[in-house]
mmCIF file of the N, C-alpha and C atoms, coordinates in Angstrom:
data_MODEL
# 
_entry.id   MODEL 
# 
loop_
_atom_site.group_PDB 
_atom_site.id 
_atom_site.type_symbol 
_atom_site.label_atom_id 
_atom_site.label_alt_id 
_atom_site.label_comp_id 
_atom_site.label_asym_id 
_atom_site.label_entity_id 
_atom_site.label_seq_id 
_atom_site.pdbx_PDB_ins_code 
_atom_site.Cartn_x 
_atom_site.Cartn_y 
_atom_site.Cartn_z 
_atom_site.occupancy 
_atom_site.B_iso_or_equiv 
_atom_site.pdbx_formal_charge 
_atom_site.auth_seq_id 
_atom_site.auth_comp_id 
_atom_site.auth_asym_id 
_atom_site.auth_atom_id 
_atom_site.pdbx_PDB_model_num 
ATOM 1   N N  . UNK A 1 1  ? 138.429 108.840 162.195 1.00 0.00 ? 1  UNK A N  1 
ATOM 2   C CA . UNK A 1 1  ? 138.124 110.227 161.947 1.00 0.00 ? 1  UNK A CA 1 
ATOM 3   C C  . UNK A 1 1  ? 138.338 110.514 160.459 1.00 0.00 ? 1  UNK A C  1 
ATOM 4   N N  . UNK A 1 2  ? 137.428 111.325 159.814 1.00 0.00 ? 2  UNK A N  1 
ATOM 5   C CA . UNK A 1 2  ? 137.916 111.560 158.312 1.00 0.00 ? 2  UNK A CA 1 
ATOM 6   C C  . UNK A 1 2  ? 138.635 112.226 158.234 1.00 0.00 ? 2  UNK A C  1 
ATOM 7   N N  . UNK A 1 3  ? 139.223 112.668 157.198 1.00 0.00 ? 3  UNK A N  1 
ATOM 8   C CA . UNK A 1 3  ? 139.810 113.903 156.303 1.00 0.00 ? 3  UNK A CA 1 
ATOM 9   C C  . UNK A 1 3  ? 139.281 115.378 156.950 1.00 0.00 ? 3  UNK A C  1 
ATOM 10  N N  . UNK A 1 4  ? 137.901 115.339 156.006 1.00 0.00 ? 4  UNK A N  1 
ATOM 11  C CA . UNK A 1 4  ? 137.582 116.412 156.758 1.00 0.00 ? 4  UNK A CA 1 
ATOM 12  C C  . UNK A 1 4  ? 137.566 117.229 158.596 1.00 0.00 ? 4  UNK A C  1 
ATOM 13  N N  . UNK A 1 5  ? 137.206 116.164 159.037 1.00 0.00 ? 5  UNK A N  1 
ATOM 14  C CA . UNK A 1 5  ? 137.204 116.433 160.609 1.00 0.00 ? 5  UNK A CA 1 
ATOM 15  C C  . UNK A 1 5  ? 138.437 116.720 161.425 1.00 0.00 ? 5  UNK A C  1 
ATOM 16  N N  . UNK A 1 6  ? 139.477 115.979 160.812 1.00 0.00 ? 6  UNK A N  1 
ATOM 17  C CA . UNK A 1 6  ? 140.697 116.123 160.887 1.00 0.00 ? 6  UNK A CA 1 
ATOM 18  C C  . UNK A 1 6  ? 140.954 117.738 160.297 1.00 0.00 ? 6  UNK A C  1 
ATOM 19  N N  . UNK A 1 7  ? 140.912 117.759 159.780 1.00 0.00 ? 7  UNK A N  1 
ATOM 20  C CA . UNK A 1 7  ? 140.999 119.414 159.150 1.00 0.00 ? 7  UNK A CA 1 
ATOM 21  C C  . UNK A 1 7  ? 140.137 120.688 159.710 1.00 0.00 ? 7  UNK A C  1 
ATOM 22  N N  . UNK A 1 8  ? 138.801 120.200 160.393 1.00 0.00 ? 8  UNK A N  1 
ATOM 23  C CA . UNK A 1 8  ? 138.569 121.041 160.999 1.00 0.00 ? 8  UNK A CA 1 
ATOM 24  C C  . UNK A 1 8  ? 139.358 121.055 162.049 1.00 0.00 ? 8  UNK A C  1 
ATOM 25  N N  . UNK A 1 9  ? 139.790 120.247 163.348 1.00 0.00 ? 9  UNK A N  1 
ATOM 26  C CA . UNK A 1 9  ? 140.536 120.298 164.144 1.00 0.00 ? 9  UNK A CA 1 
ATOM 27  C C  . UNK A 1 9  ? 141.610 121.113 163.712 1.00 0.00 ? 9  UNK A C  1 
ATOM 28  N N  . UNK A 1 10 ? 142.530 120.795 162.882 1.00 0.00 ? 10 UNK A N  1 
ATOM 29  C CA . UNK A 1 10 ? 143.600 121.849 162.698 1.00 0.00 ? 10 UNK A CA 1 
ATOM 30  C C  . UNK A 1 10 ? 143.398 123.325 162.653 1.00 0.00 ? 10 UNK A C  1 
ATOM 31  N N  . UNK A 1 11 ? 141.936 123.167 162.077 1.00 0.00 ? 11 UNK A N  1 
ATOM 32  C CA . UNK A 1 11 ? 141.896 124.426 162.076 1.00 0.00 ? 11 UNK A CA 1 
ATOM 33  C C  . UNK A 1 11 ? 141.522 125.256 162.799 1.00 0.00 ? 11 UNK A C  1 
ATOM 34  N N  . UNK A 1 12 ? 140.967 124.711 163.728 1.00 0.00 ? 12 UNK A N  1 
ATOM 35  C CA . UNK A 1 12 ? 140.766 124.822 165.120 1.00 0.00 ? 12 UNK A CA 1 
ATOM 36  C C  . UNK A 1 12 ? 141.827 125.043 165.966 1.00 0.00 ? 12 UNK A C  1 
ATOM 37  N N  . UNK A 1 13 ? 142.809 124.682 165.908 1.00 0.00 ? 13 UNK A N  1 
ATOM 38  C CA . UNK A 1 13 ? 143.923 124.543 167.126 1.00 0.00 ? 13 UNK A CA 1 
ATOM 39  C C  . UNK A 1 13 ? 144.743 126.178 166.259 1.00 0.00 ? 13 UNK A C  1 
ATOM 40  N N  . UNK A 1 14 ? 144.776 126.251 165.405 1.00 0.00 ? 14 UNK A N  1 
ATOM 41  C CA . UNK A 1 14 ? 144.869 127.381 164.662 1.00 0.00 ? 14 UNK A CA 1 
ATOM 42  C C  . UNK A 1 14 ? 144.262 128.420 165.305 1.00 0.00 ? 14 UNK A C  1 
ATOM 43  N N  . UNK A 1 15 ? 142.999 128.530 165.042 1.00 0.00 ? 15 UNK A N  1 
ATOM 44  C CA . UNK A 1 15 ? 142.206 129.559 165.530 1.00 0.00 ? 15 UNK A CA 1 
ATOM 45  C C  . UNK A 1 15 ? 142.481 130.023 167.247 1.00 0.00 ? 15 UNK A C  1 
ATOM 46  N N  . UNK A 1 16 ? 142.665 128.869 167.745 1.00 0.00 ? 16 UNK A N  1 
ATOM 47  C CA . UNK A 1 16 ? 143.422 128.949 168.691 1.00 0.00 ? 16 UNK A CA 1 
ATOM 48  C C  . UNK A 1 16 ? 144.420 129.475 169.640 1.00 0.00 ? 16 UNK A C  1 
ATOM 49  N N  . UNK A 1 17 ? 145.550 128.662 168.981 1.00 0.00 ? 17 UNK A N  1 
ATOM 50  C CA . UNK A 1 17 ? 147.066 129.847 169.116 1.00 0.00 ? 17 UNK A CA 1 
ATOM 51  C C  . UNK A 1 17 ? 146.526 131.231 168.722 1.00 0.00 ? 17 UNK A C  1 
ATOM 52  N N  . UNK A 1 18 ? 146.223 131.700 167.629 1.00 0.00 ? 18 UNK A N  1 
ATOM 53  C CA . UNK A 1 18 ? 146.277 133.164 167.183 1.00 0.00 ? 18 UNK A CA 1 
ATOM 54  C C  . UNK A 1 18 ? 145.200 133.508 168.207 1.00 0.00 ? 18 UNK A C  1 
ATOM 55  N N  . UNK A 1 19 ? 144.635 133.561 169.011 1.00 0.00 ? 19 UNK A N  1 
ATOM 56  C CA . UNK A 1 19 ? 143.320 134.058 170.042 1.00 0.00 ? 19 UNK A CA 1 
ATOM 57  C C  . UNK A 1 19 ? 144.148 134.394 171.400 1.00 0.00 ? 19 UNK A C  1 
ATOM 58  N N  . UNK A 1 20 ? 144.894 132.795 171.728 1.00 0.00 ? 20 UNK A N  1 
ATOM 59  C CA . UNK A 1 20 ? 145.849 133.298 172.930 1.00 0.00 ? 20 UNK A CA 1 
ATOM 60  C C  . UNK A 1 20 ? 147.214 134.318 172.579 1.00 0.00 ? 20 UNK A C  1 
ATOM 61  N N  . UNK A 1 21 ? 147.786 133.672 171.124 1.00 0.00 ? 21 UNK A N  1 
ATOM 62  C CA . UNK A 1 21 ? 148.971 134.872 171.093 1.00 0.00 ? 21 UNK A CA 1 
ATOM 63  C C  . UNK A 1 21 ? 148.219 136.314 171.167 1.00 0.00 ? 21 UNK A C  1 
ATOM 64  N N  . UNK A 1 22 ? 147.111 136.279 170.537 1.00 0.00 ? 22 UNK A N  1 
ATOM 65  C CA . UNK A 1 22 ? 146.725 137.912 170.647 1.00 0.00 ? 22 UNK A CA 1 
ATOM 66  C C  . UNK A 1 22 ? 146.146 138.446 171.905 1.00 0.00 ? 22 UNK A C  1 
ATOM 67  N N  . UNK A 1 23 ? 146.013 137.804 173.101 1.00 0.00 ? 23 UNK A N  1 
ATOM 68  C CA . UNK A 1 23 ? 145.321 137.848 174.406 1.00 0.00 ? 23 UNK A CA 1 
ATOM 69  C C  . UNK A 1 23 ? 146.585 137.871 175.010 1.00 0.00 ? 23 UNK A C  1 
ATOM 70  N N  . UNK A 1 24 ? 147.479 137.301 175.229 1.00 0.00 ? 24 UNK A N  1 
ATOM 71  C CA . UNK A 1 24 ? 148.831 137.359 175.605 1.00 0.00 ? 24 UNK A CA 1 
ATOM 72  C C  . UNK A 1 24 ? 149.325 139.154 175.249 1.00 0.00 ? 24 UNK A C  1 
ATOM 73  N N  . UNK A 1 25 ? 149.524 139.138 173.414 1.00 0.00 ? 25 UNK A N  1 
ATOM 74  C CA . UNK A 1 25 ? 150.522 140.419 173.936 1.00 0.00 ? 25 UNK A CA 1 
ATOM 75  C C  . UNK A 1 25 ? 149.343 141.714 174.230 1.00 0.00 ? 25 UNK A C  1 
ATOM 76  N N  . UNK A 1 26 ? 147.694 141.331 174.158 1.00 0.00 ? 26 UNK A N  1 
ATOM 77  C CA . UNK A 1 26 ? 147.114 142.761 174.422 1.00 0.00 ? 26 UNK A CA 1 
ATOM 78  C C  . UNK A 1 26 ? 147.051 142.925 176.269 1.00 0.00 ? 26 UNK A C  1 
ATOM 79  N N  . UNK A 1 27 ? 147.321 141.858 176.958 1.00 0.00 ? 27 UNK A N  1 
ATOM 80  C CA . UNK A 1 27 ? 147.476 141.810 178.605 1.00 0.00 ? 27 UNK A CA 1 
ATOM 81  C C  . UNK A 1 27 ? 148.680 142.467 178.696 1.00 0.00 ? 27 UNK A C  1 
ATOM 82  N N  . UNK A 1 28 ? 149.689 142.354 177.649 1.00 0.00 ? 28 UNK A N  1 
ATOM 83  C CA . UNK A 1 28 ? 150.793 142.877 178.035 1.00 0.00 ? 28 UNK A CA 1 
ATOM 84  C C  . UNK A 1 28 ? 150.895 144.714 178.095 1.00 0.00 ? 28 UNK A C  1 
ATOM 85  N N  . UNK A 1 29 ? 149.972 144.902 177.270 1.00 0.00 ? 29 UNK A N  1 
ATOM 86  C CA . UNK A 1 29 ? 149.566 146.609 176.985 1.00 0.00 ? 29 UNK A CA 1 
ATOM 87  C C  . UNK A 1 29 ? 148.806 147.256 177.845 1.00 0.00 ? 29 UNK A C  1 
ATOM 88  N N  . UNK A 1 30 ? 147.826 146.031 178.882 1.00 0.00 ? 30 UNK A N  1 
ATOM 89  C CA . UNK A 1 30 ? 146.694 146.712 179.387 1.00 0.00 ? 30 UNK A CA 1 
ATOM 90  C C  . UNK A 1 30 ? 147.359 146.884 181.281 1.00 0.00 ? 30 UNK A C  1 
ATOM 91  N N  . UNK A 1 31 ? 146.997 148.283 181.250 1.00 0.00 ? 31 UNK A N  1 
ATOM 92  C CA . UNK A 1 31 ? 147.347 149.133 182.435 1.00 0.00 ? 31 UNK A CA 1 
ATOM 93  C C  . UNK A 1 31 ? 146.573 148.526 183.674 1.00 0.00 ? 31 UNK A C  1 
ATOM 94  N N  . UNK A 1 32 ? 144.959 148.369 183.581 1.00 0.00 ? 32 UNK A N  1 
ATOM 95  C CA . UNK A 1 32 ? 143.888 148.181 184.573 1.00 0.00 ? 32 UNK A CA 1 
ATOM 96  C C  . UNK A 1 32 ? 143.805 146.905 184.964 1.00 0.00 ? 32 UNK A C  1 
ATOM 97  N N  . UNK A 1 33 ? 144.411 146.477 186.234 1.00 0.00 ? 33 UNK A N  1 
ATOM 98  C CA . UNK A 1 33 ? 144.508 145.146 186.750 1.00 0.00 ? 33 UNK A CA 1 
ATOM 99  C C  . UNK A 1 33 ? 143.695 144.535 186.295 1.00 0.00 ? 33 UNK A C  1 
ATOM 100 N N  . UNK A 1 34 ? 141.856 144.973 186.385 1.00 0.00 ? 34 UNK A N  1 
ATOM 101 C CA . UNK A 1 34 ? 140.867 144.115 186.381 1.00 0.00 ? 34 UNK A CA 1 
ATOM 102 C C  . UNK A 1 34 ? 140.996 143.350 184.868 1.00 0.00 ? 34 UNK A C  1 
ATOM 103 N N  . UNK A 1 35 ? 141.060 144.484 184.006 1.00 0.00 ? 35 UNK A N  1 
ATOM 104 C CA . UNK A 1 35 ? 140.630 143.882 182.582 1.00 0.00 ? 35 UNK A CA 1 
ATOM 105 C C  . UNK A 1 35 ? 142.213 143.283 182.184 1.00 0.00 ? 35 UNK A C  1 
ATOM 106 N N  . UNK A 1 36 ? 143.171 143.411 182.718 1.00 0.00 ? 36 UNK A N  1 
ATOM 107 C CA . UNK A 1 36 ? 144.491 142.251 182.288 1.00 0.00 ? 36 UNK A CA 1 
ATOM 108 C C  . UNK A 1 36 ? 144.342 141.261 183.037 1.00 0.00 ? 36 UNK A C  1 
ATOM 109 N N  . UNK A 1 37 ? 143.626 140.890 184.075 1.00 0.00 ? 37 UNK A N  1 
ATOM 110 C CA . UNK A 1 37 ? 143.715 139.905 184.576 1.00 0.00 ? 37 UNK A CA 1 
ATOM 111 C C  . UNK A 1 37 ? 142.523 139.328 183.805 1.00 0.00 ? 37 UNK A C  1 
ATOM 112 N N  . UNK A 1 38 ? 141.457 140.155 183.419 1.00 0.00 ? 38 UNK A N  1 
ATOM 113 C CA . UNK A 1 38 ? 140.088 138.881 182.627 1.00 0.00 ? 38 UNK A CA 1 
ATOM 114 C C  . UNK A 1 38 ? 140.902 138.305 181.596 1.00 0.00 ? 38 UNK A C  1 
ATOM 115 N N  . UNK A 1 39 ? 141.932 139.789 180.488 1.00 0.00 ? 39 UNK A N  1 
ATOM 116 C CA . UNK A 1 39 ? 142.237 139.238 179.267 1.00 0.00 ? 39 UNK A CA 1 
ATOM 117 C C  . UNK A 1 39 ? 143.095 137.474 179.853 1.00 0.00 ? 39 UNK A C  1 
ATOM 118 N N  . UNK A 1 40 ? 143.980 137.723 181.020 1.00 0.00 ? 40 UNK A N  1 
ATOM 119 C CA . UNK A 1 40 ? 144.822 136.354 180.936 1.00 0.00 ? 40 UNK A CA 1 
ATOM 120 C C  . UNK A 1 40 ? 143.829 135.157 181.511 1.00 0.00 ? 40 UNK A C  1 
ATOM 121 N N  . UNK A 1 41 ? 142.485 135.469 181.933 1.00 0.00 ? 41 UNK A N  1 
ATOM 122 C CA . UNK A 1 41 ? 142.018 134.456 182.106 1.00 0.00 ? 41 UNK A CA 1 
ATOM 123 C C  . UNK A 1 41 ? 141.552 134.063 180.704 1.00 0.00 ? 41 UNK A C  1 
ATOM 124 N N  . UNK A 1 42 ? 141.344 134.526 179.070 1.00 0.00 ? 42 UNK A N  1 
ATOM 125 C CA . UNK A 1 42 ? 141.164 134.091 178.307 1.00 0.00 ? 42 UNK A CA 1 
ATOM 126 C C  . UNK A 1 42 ? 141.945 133.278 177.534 1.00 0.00 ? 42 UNK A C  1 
ATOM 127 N N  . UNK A 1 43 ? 143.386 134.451 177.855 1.00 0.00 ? 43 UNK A N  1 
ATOM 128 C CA . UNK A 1 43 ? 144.729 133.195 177.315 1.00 0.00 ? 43 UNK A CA 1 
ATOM 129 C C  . UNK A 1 43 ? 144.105 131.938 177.733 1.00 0.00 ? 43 UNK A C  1 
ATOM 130 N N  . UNK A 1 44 ? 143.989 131.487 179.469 1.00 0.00 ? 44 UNK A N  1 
ATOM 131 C CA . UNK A 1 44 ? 144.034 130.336 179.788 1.00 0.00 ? 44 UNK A CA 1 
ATOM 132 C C  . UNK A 1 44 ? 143.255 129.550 179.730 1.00 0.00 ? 44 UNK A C  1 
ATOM 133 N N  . UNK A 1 45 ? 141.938 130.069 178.603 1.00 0.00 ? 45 UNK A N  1 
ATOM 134 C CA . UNK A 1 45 ? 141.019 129.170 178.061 1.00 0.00 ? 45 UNK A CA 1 
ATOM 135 C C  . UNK A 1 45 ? 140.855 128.723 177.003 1.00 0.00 ? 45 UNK A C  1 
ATOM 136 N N  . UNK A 1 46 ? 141.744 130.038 176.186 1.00 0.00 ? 46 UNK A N  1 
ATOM 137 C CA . UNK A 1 46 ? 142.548 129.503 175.093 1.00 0.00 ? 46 UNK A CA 1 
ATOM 138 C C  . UNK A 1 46 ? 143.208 128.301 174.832 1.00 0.00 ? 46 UNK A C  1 
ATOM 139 N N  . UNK A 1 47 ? 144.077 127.968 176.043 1.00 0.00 ? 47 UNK A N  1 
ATOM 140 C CA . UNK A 1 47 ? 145.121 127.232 176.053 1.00 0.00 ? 47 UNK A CA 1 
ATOM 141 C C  . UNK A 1 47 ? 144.514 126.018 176.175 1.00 0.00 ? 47 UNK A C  1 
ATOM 142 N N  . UNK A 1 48 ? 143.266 126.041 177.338 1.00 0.00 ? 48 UNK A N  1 
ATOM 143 C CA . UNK A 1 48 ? 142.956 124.936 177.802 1.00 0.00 ? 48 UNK A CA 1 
ATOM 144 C C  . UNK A 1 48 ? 141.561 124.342 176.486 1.00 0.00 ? 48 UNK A C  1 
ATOM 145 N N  . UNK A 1 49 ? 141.129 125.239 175.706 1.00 0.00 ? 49 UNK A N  1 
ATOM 146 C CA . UNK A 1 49 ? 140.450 124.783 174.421 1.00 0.00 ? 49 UNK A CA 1 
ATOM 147 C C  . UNK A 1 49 ? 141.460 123.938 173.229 1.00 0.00 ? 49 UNK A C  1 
ATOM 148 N N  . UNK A 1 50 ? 142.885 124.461 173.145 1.00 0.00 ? 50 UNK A N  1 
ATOM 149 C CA . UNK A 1 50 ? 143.752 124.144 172.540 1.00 0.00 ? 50 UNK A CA 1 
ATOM 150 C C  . UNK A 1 50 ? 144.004 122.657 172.905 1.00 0.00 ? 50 UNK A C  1 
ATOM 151 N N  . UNK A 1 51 ? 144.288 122.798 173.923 1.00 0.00 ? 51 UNK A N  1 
ATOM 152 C CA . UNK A 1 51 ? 144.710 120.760 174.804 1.00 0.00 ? 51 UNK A CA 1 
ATOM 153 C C  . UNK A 1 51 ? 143.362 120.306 174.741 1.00 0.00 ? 51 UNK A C  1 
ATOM 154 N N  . UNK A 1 52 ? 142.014 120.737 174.720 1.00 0.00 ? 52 UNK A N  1 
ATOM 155 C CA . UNK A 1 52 ? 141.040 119.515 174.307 1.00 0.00 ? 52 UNK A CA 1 
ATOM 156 C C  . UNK A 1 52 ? 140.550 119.419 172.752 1.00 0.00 ? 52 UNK A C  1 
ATOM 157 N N  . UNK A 1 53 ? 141.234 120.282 171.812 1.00 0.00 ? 53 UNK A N  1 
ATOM 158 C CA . UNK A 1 53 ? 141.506 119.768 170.749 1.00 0.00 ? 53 UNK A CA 1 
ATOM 159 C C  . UNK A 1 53 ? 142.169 118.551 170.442 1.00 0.00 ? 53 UNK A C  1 
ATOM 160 N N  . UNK A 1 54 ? 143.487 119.501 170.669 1.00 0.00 ? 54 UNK A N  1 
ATOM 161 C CA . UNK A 1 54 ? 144.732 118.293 170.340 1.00 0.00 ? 54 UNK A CA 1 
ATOM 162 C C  . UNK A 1 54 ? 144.438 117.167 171.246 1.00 0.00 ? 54 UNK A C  1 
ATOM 163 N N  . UNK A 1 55 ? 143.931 116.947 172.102 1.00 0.00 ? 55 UNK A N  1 
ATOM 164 C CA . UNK A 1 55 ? 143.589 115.509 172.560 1.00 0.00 ? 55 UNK A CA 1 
ATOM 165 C C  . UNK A 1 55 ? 142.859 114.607 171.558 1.00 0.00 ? 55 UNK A C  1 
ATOM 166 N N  . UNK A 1 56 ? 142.383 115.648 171.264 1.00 0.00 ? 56 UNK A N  1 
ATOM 167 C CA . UNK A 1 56 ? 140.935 114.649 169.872 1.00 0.00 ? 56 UNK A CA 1 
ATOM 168 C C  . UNK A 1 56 ? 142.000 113.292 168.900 1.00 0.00 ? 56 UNK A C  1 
ATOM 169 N N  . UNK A 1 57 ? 143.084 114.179 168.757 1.00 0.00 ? 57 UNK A N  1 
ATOM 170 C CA . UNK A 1 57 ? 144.629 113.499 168.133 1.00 0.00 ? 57 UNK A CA 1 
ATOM 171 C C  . UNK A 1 57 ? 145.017 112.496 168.327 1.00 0.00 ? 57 UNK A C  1 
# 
């Protein structure tokens, strides 16, 4: 893998965390079952985009 590609990945797994931390604490604010339960299904695609990054590793 180069340099570069390697660096996109990071920056990727980056983009990442900050998508689920911010899906995390806005589920924590949201009142309406339906739309806190979509937001935590994004955390968990977040998460699960995150582990097929870092697999690339």
């Amino acid at each position: 893998m180069t340099t570069k590609e390697l660096l996109y990945i990071e920056d990727a797994l980056g983009h990442e965390q900050f998508f689920e931390n911010n899906c995390k604490a806005l589920a924590g604010q949201i009142q309406d079952p339906e739309l806190k339960n979509y937001v935590n299904h994004l955390v968990e695609q977040h998460k699960q985009t995150f582990q097929n990054f870092y697999g690339l590793l």
